[in-house]
C-alpha positions as a Markdown table, in Angstrom:
| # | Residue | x | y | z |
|---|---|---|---|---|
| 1 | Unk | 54.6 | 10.8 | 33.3 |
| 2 | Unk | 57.1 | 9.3 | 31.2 |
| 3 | Unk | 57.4 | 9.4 | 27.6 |
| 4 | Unk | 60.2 | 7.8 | 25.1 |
| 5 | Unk | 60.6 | 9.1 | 21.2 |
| 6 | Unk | 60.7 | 6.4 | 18.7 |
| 7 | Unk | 63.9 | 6.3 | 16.5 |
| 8 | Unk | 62.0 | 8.1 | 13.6 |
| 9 | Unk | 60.5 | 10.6 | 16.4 |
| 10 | Unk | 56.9 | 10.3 | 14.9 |
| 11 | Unk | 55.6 | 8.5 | 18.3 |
| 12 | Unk | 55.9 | 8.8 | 21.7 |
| 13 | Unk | 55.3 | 5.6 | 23.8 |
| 14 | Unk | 54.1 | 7.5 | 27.3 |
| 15 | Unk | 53.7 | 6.0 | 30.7 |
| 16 | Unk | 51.7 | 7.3 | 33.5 |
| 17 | Unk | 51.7 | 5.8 | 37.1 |
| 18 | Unk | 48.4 | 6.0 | 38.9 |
| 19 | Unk | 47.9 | 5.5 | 42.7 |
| 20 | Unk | 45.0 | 4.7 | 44.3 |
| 21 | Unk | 45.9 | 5.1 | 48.4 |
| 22 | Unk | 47.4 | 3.4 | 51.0 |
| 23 | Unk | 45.8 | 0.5 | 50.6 |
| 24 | Unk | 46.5 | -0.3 | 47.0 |
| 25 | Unk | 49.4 | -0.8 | 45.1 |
| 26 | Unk | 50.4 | 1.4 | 41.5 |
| 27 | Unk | 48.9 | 1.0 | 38.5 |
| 28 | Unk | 50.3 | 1.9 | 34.8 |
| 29 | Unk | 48.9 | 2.5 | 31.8 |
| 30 | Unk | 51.3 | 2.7 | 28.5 |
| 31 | Unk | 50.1 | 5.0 | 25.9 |
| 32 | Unk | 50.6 | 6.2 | 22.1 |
| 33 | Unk | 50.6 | 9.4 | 20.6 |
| 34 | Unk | 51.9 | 10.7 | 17.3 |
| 35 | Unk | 54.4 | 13.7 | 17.9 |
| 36 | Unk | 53.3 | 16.4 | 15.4 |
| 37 | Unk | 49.4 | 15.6 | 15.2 |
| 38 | Unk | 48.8 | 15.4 | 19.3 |
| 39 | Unk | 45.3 | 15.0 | 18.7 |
| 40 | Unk | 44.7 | 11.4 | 21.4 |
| 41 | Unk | 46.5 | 9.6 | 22.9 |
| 42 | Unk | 46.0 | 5.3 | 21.9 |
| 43 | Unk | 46.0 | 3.1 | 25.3 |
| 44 | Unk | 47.6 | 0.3 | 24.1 |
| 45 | Unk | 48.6 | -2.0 | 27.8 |
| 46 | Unk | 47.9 | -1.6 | 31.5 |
| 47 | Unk | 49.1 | -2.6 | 34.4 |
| 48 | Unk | 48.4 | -2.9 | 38.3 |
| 49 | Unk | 51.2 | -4.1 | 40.7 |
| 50 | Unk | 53.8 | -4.2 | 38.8 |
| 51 | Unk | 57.4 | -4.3 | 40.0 |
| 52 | Unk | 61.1 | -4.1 | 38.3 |
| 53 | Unk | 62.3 | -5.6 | 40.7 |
| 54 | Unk | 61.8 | -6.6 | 44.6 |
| 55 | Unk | 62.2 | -3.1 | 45.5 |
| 56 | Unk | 61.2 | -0.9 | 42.6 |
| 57 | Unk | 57.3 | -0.6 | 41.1 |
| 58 | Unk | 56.7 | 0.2 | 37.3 |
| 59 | Unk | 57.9 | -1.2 | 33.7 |
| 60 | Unk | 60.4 | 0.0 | 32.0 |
| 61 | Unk | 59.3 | 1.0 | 28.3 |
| 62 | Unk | 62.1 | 0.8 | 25.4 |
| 63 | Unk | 61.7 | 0.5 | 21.4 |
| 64 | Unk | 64.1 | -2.4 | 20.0 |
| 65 | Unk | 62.9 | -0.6 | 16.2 |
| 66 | Unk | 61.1 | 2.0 | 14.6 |
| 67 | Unk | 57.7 | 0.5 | 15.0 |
| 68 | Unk | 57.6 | -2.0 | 17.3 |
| 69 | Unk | 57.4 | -0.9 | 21.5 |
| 70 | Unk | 58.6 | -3.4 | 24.4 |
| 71 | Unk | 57.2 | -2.8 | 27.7 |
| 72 | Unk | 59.5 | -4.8 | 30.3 |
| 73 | Unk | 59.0 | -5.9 | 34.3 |
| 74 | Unk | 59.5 | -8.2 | 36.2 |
| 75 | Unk | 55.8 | -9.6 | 37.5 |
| 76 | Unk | 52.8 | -7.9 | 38.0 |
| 77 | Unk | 49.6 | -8.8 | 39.7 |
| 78 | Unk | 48.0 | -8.0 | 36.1 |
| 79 | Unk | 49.3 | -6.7 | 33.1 |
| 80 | Unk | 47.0 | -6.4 | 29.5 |
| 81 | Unk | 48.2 | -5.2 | 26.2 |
| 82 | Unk | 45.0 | -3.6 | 24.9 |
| 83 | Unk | 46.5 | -2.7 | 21.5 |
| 84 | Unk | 48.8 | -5.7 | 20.1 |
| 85 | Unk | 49.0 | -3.7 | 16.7 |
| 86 | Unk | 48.2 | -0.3 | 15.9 |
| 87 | Unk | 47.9 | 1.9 | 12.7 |
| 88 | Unk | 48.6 | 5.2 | 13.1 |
| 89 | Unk | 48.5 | 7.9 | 9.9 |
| 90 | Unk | 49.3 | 4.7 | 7.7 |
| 91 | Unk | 52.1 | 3.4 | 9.7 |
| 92 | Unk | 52.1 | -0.1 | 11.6 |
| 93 | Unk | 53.2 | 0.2 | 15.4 |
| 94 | Unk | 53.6 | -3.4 | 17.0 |
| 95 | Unk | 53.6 | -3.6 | 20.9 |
| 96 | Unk | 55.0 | -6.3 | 23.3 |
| 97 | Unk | 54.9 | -7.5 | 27.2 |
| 98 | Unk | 57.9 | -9.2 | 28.3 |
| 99 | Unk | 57.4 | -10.5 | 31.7 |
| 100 | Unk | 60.5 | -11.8 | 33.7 |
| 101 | Unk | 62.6 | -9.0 | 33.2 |
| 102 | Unk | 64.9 | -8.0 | 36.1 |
| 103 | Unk | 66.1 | -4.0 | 36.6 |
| 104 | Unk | 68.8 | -4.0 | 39.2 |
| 105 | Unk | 69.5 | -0.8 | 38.6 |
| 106 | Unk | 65.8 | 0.4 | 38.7 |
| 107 | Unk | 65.4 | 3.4 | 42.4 |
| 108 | Unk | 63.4 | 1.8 | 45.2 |
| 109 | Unk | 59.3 | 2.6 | 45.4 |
| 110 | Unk | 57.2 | 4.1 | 42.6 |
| 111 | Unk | 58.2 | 5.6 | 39.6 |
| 112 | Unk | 56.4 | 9.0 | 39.8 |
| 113 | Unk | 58.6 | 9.9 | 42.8 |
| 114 | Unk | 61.7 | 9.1 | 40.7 |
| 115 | Unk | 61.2 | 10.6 | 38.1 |
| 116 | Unk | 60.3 | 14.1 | 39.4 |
| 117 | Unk | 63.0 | 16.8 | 38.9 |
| 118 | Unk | 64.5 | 14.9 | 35.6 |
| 119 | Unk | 63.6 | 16.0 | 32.0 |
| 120 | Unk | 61.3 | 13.4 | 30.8 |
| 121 | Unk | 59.3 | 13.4 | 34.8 |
């Protein structure tokens, strides 16, 4: 699991990997949640197969302002924003795919195994 604070720190954007076996490839699902009222958390996209680049699986999630999430990769056998728009306790959250997006710098394989040991993982 992943998470990333807004810039006001009222909501968390949270991404968790899922792996079904050997035989099928990582799946995603991006998630909001308010950070003092932790009562659900929103799905608002999901993904299965996607990459960052030819060597690294996942998306990278990032918000360009307050209220508006981007979730960036590079292609993915699906991806589907479930929640274009949201409302939370009277505030608009927007969120965005942006496919075609490149992360050189993204650590071969999946991102659970990369992320274990740091902070956030």
């Amino acid at each position: 699991m992943f998470r990333v604070l807004s810039p006001s720190s009222k909501v968390e954007a949270i991404l968790v990997e899922t792996n079904g076996g050997a035989t099928t490839s990582y799946g995603y699902v991006v998630y909001l949640e308010r950070t003092e009222n932790k009562t659900s958390k929103i799905e608002v996209a999901k993904f299965y197969g996607a990459v960052r680049s030819n060597s690294a699986y996942g998306v990278n999630i990032k918000w360009v302002s307050d209220n508006e999430l981007q979730i960036e990769y590079l292609e993915a056998k699906s991806a589907e924003i479930l929640k274009p728009s949201i409302e939370l306790e009277n505030v608009h959250y927007k969120v965005n795919l942006k496919a075609g997006i490149e992360d050189a710098s993204a650590p071969s394989g999946g991102m659970f195994y990369n992320l274990q040991g740091r902070p956030n993982g």
